[in-house]
N, C-alpha and C positions, 0 to 999 in steps of 0.2 A: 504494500500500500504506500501510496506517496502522500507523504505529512508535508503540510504545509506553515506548522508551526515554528520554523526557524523565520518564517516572513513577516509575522507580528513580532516579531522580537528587532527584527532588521527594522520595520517601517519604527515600530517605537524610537529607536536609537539613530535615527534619521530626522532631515525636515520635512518631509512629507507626512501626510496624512492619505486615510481613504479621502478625503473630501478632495485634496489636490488629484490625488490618482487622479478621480474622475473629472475634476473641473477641467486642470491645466494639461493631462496627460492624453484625456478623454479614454482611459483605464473604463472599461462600461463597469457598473453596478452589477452585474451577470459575473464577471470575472471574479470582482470585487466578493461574491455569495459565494460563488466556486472556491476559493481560497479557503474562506469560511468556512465550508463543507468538507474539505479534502476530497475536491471534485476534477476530473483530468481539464488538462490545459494544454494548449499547443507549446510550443518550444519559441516560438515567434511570442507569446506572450509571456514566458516564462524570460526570454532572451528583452524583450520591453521594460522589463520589471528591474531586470536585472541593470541595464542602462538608465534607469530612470532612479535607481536607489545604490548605482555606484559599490553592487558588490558582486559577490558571485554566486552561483548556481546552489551551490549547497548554506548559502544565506537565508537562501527562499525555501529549498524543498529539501526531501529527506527520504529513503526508500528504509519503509520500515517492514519487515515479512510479517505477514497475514496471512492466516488460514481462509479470512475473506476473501484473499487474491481467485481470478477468474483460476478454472484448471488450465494447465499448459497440455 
């Protein structure tokens, strides 16, 4: 499963906010709930996020094994 709990700890310790994401970034609200959720995201917004809060890849996300994972 992909946790997205290293990205509130990034946007806290940053100057940004949700509210910027979506004003200045135009970051949609949808994204913004997907994050929330620990819901998939393209690599193009995972790679936006990343440019937009000046860290890197495992800033934002985190692959953590679930028995919930789809079967391979």
């Amino acid at each position: 499963m992909i946790d997205y709990s290293p990205f509130w700890s990034t946007l806290n310790n940053s100057p940004e906010s949700t509210y910027s994401l979506i004003q200045k970034y135009q970051i949609s609200s949808a994204t913004i709930d997907r994050l929330r959720n620990n819901k998939p995201l393209t690599t193009t917004t995972v790679n936006d996020l990343c440019r937009i809060l000046c860290c890197r890849v495992e800033d934002i996300m985190r692959y953590i094994p679930s028995e919930e994972d789809q079967r391979l």
